[in-house]
C-alpha positions as CSV (number, residue, x, y, z in Angstrom):
1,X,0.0,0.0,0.0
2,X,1.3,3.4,-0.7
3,X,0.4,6.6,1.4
4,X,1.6,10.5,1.2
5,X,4.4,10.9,3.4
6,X,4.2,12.8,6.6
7,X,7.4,12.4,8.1
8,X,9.9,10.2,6.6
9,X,11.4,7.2,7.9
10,X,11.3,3.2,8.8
11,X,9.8,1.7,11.3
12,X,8.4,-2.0,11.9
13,X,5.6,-3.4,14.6
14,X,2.3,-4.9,15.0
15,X,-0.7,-3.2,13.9
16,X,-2.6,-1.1,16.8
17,X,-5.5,0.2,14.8
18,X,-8.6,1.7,15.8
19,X,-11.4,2.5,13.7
20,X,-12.5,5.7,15.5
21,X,-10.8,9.0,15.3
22,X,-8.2,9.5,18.8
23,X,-8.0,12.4,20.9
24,X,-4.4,13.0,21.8
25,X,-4.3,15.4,24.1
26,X,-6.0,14.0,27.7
27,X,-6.3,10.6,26.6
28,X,-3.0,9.6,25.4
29,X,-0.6,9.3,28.2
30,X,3.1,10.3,27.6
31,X,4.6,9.2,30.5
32,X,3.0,5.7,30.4
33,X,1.8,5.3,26.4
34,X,-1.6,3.9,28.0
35,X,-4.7,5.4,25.6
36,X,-7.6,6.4,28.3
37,X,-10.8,7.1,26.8
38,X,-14.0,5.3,28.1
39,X,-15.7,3.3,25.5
40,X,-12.7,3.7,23.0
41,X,-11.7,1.1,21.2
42,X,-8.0,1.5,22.1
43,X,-8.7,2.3,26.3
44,X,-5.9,0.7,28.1
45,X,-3.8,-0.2,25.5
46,X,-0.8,0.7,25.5
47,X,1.1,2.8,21.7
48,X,4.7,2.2,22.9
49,X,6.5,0.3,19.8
50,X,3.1,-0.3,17.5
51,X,2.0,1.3,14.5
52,X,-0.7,2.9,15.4
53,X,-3.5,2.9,12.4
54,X,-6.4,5.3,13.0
55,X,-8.4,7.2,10.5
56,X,-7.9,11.2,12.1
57,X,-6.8,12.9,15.2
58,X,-9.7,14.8,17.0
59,X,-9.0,17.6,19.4
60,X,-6.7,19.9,21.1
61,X,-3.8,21.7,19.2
62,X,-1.9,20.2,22.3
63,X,-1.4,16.6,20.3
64,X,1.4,17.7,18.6
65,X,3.3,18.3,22.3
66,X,1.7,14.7,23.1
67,X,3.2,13.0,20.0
68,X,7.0,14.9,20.9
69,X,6.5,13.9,24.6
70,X,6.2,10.1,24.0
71,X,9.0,9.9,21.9
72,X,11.2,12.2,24.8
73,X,9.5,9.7,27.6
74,X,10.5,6.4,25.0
75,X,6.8,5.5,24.7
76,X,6.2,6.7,21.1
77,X,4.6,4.7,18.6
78,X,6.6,3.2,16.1
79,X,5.0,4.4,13.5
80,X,1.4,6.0,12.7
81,X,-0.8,5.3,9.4
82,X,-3.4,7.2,8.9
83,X,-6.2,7.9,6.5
84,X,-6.3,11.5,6.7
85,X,-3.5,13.5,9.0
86,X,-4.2,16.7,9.9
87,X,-1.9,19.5,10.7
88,X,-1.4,18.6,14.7
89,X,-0.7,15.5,14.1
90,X,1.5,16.1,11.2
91,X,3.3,18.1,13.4
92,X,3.9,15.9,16.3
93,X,5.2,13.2,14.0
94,X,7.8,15.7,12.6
95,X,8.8,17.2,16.2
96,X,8.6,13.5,17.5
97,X,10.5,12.1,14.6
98,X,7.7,9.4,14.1
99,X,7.3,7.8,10.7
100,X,3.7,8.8,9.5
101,X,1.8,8.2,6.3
102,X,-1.8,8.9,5.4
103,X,-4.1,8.8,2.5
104,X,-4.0,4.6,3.4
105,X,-7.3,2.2,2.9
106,X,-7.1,1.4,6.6
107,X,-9.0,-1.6,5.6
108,X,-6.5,-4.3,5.0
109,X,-4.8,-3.6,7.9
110,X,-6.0,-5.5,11.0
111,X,-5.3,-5.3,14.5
112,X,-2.1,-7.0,15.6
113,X,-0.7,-7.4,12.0
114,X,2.8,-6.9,11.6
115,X,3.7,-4.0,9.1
116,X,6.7,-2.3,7.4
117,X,6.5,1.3,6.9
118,X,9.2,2.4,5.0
119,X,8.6,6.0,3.3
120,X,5.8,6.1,1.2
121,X,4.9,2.3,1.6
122,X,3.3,0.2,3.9
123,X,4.0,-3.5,3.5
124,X,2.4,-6.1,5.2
125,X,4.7,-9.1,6.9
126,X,3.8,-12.3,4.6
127,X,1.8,-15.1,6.3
């Protein structure tokens, strides 16, 4: 699959992906990686090392601070796929160094998958 590049880089993990939109800032803990949202499909899971798949950022301006924070606290995704980024989370992944892509058909990845993303691409592991 091939994406617009965000920020540029290689990265490798298993697939955390949720199908709702995430709110960075209050939920996403950067001392601890731990997502805390009530009812969310990622509560109490943890982004440290995964790929994190998610179709948009909702929220505060204050995500972008959240993205650089995990990466200073080592608890920063490995990598984030997105179907459409917008401009705080674009942002975060610069300042945060985290390999993002968007513009992805989020639907042929699956939770726990393990995925490439080098660049542009995102290559699934073979089976």
């Amino acid at each position: 699959m091939k994406g617009r590049v965000i920020c540029d880089g290689r990265a490798a993990g298993r697939v955390l992906k949720s199908d709702v939109p995430l709110g960075l800032f209050g939920h996403l803990d950067p001392k601890t990686g731990v997502y805390r949202e009530a009812g969310h499909p990622l509560d109490g899971k943890c982004v440290k090392g995964r790929v994190l798949v998610f179709p948009r950022a909702k929220g505060s301006t204050v995500g972008s601070y959240i993205l650089y924070a995990l990466r200073k606290t080592g608890k920063a995704p490995a990598a984030m796929v997105l179907a459409e980024c917008d401009t705080i989370v674009a942002v975060g992944a610069i300042i945060g160094a985290i390999p993002c892509v968007d513009g992805v058909d989020l639907s042929a990845l699956t939770d726990g998958a393990q995925v490439k993303v080098e660049g542009q691409e995102v290559i699934l592991a073979a089976r």
